[in-house]
C-alpha positions as CSV (number, residue, x, y, z in Angstrom):
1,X,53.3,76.7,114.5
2,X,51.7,73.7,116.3
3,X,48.4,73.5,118.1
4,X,48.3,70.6,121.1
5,X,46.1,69.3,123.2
6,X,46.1,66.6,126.3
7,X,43.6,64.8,128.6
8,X,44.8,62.6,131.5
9,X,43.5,60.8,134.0
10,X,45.3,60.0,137.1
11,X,44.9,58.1,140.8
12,X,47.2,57.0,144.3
13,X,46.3,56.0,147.4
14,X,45.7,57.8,150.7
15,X,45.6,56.8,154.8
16,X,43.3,58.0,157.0
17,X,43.8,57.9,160.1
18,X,46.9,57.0,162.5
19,X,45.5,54.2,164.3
20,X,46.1,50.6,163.2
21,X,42.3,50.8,162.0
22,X,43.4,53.2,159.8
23,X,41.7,53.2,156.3
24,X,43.2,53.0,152.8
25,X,41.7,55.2,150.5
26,X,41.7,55.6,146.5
27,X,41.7,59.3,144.9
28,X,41.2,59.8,140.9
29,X,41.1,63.1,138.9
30,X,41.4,64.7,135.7
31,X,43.5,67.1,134.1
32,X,43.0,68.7,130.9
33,X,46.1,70.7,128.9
34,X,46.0,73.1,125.6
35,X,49.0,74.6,124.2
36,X,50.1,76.8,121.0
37,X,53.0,76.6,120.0
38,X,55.0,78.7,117.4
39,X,58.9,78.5,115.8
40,X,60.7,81.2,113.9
41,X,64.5,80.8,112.2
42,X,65.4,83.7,110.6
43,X,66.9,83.5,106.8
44,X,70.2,85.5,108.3
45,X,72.8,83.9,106.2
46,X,70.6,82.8,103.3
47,X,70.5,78.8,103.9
48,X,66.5,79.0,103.0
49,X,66.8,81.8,100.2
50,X,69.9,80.3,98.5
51,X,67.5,76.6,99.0
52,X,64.5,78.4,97.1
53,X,66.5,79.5,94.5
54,X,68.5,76.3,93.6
55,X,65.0,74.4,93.8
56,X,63.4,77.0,91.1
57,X,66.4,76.5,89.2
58,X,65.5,72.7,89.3
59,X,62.7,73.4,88.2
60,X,63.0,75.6,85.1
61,X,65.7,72.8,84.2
62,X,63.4,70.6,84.6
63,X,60.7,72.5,82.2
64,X,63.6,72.4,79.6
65,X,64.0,68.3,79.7
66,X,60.5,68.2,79.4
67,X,60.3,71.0,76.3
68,X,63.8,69.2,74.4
69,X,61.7,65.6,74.6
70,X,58.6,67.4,73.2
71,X,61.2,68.8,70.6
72,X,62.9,65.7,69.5
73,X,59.3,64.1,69.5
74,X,57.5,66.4,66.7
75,X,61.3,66.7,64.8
76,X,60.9,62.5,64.3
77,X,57.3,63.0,64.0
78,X,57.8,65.5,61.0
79,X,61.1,62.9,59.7
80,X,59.2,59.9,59.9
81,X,56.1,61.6,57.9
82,X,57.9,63.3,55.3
83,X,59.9,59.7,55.0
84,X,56.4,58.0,54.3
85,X,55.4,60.8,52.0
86,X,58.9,59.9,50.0
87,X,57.6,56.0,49.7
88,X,54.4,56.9,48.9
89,X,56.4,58.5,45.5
90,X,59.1,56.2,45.1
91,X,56.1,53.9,45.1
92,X,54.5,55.3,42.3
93,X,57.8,55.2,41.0
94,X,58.6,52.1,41.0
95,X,54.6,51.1,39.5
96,X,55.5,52.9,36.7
97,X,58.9,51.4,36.2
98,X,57.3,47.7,36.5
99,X,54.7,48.6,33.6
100,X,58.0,50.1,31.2
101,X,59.6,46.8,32.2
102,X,56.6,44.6,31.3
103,X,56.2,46.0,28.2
104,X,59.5,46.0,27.6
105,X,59.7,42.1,28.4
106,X,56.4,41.8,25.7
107,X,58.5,43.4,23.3
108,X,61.6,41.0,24.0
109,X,59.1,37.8,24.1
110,X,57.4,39.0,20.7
111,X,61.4,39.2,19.1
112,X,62.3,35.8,20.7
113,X,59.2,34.1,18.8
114,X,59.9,35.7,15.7
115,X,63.7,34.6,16.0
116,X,65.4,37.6,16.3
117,X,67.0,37.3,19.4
118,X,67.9,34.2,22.1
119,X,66.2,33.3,25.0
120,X,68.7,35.0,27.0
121,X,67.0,38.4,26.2
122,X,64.2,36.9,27.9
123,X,65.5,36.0,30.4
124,X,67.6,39.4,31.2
125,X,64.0,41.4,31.0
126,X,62.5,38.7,33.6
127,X,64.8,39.4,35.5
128,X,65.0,43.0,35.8
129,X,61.2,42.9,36.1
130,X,61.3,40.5,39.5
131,X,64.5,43.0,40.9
132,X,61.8,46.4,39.9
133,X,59.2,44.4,41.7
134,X,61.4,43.3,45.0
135,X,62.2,46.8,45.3
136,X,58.6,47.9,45.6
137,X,57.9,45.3,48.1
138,X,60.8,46.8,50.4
139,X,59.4,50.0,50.0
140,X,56.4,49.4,50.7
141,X,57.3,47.6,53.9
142,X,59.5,50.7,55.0
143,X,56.1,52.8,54.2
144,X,54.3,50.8,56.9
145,X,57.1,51.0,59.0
146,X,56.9,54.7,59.3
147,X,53.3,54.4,59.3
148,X,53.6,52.4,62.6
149,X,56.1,55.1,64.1
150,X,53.5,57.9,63.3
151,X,51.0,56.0,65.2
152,X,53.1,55.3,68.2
153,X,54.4,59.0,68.4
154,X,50.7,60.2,68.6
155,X,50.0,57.9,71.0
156,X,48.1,55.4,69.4
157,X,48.4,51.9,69.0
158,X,50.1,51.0,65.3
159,X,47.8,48.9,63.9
160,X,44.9,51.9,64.6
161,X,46.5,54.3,62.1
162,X,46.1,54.2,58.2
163,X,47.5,57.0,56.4
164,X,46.6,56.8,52.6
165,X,48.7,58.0,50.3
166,X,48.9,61.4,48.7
167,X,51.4,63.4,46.5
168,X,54.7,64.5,48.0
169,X,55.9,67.7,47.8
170,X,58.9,67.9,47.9
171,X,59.9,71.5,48.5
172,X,62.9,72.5,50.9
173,X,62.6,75.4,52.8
174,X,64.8,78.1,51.8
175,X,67.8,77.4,54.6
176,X,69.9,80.7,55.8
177,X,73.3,80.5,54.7
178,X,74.2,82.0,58.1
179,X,72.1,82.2,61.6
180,X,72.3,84.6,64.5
181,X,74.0,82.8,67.0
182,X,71.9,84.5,69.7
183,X,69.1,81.7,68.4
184,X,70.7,78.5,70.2
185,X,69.3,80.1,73.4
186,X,66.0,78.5,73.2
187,X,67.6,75.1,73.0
188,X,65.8,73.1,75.9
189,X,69.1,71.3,76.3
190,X,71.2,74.4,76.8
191,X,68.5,76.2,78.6
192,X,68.4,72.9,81.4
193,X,72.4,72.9,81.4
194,X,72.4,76.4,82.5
195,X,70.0,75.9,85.1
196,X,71.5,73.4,86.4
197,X,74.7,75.5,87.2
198,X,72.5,77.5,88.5
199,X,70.8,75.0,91.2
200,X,74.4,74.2,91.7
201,X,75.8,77.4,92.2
202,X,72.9,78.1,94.9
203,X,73.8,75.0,96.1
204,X,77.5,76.3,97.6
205,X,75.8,79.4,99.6
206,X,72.8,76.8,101.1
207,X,76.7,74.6,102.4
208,X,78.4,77.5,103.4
209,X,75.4,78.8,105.6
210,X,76.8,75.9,107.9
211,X,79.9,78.0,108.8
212,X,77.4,80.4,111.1
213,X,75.4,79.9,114.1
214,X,71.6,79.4,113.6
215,X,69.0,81.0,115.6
216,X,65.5,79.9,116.7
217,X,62.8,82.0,118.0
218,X,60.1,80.3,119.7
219,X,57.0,81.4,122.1
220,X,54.3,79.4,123.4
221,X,51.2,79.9,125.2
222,X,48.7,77.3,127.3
223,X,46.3,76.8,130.0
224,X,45.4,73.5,132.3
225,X,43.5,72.4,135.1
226,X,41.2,69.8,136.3
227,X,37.9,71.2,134.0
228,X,37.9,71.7,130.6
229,X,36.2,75.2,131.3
230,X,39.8,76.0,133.1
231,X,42.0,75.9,129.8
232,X,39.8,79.0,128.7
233,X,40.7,81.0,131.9
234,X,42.8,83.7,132.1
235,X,44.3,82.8,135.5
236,X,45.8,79.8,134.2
237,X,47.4,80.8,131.3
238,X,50.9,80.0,131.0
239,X,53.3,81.3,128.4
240,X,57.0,82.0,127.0
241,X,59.5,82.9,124.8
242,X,63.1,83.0,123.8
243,X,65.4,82.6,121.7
244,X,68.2,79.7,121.2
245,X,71.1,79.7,119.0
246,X,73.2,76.9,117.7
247,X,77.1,76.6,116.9
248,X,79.0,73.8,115.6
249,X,82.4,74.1,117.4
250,X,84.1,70.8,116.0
251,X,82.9,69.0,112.8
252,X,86.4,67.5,111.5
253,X,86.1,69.2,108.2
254,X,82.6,68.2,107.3
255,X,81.3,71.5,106.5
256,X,84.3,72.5,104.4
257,X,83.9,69.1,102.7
258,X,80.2,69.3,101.7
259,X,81.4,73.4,100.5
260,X,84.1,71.3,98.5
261,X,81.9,68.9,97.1
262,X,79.5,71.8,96.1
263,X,81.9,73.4,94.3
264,X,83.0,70.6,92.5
265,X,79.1,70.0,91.4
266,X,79.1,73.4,90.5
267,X,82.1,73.2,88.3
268,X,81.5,70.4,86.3
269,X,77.8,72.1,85.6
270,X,79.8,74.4,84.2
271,X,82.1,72.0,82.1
272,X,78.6,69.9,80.9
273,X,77.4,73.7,79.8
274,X,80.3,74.9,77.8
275,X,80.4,71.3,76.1
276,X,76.4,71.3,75.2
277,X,77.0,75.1,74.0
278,X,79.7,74.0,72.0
279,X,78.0,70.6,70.6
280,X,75.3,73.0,69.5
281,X,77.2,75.1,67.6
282,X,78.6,71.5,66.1
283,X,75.2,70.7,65.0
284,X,74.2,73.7,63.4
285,X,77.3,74.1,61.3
286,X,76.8,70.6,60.5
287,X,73.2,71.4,59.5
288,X,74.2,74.0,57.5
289,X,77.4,72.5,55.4
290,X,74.4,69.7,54.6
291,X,72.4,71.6,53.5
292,X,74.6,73.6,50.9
293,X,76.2,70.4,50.0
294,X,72.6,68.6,49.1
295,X,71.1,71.5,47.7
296,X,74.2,70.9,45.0
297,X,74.0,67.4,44.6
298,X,70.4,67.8,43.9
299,X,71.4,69.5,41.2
300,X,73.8,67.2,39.2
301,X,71.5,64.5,40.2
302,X,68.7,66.4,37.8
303,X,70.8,66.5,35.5
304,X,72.1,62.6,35.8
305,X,68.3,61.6,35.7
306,X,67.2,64.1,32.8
307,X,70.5,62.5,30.8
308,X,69.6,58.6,31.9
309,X,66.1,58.8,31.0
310,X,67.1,60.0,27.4
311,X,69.8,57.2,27.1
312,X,67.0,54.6,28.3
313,X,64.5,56.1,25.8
314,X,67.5,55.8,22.9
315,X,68.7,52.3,23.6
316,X,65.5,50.8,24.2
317,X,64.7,52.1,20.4
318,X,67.6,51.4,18.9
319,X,67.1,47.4,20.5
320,X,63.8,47.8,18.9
321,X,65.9,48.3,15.6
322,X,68.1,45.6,16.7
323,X,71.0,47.5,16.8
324,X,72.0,46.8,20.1
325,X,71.8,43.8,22.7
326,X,69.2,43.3,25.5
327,X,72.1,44.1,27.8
328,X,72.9,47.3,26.8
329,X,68.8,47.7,27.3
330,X,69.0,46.2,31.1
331,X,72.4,48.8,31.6
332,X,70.4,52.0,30.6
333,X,67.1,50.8,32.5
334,X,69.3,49.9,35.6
335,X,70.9,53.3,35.3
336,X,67.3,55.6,34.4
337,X,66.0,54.1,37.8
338,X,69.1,54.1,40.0
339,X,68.8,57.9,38.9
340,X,65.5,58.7,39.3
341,X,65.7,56.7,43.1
342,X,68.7,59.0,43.9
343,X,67.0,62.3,42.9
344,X,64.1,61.1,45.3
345,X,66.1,60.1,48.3
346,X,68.0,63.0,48.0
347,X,65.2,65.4,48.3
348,X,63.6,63.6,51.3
349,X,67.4,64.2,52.9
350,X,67.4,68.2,52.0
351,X,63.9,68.0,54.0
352,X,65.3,65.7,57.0
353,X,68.5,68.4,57.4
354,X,66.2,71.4,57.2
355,X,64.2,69.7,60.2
356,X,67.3,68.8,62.2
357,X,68.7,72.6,61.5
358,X,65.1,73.5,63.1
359,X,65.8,70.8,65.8
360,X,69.6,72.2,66.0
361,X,68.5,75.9,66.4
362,X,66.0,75.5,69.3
363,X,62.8,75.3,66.9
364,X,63.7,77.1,63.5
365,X,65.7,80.4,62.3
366,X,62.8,82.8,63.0
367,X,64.0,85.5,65.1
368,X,61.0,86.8,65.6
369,X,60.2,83.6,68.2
370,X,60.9,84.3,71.8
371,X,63.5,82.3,73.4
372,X,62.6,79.6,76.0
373,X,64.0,80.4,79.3
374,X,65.3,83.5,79.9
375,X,68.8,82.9,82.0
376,X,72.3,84.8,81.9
377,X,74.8,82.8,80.7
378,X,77.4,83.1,82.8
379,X,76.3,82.5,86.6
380,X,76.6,84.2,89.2
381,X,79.3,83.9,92.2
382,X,78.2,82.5,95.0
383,X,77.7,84.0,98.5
């Protein structure tokens, strides 16, 4: 509906007179217009309807991009802090390892001035000392590394965060051996890939609307005259209505084309859903085999690191005895904290698969969590 309005001003000349002394004379006036104006195109094949819904469809898709960023956002927020956590105790680690070293290197020092062994046992305990204390510089760097990340993923600059350190713990939730599969439907990715066949599948019925004729009504109503106080008269009211229809006779096959090309849109929606149903399913079976496999290999590691700490312990006395060789002593050390590292970084990767099984499965294996978009999974046929 439209609301207009005109003024106009407007002159000619006129004779008077037939004679040759005839004057020439100038007339002006005014005119003043108002008109309302109203159109009206009935939804009867469902162009506008079928337009709404593939634009709420967009939508919702769009609400699901949005929530699988926010996803992957807190699952590397909770990856990278946990990782930080797991420097902060191979750290502490390592600290302690340096001190065992150093007094292990007194010890060697103390036997090389008596004359009880070379200078190469020296040198092999100076040696694993400056490795030990390498090592701790990396890992420290990779602490401040994840440090920065935490910062930047809260939005703040990196430099502006300092976490302090504090004891990890290093508990893994307890993982389901099996998960409803009914869960992968509040994955934000899955959630947008439907929708999107959806918006695509609205999409046909807004190109096939083209096929049929499309009707306008339209009525309008006005007044003019040479005062303003005339538009507000009765007597000059003018109005009208009707209706016009429209009917492409001849296109050369564009319709059908843009109905073809909707289709094929709509199809390989279809195709990009089944495959991101089916790379879910991928990822939580992947999840899931890690999981088991870790929560094994934790296990024997225990046991390695239990079993090289009390080989460590026994060679380092029996050197002490000088039964053995420095060597042997730089094997079993080499060996206790290769061990110990392994038990550590294993751990952290138990806790990084249980957060990408959470990741996997939409935001964790509580059923009790409503899912995020409600949509059939199949779509419907268009009209």
């Amino acid at each position: 509906m439209s609301l207009s309005a005109d003024v106009r001003r407007s002159g000619g000349g006129t004779v008077q007179g037939s004679s040759a002394a005839a004057v020439a004379q100038s007339t002006a006036g005014n005119s003043f217009g108002l008109s309302l104006d109203g159109n009206w195109a009935p939804d009867f094949w469902g162009r506008v309807s079928r337009s709404v819904e593939s634009a709420r469809a967009s939508e919702t898709g769009s609400a699901a991009d949005l929530a699988a960023a926010r996803l992957s956002a807190q699952g590397e927020l909770a990856i990278d802090y946990f990782s930080l956590r797991e420097a902060d105790f191979e750290d502490d680690l390592l600290v302690r390892t340096i001190d065992a070293y150093q007094r292990a290197l007194v010890i060697t020092q103390n036997r090389y001035a008596a004359g009880t062994v070379a200078k190469t046992d020296v040198l092999q305990a100076q040696t694993q000392l400056a490795t030990t204390q390498a090592s701790l510089t990396t890992v420290r760097a990779n602490r401040a590394r994840f440090e920065h990340a935490i910062a930047v993923l809260t939005g703040k600059a990196p430099g502006s965060v300092t976490i302090a350190p504090a004891p990890w713990n290093a508990v893994v939730p307890g993982v389901p051996l099996g998960v409803p599969s009914d869960l992968l439907q509040r994955r934000p990715d899955i959630a947008s890939a439907e929708r999107q066949v959806a918006a695509a599948n609205a999409q046909i019925g807004v190109e096939r609307s083209a096929y049929f004729p499309s009707f306008v009504l339209g009525a309008s109503i006005g007044n003019g005259g040479a005062r303003i106080g005339d538009l507000f008269s009765v007597s000059a009211a003018v109005w009208s209505i009707g209706v016009t229809a429209t009917q492409t006779i001849f296109d050369a096959g564009a319709i059908s084309a843009r109905v073809a090309g909707a289709e094929a849109a709509r199809d390989a929606a279809i195709a990009r859903y089944r495959q991101t149903v089916l790379t879910a399913f991928q990822g939580v079976e992947d999840q899931l085999a890690n999981a088991r496999a870790q929560a094994e290999q934790a296990a024997f590691l225990k046991t390695a690191s239990d079993a090289a700490d009390l080989t460590e312990q026994q060679i380092l006395n029996r050197y002490r005895e000088g039964q053995l060789s420095y060597t042997d002593v730089v094997t079993a050390q080499a060996s206790a904290l290769s061990a110990r590292r392994a038990l550590v970084q294993v751990a952290v990767s138990r806790q990084v698969s249980a957060i990408t099984l959470i990741q996997a499965l939409g935001g964790g294996w509580d059923v009790t969590v409503p899912v995020l978009i409600e949509s059939s999974v199949h779509p419907a046929s268009p009209r």
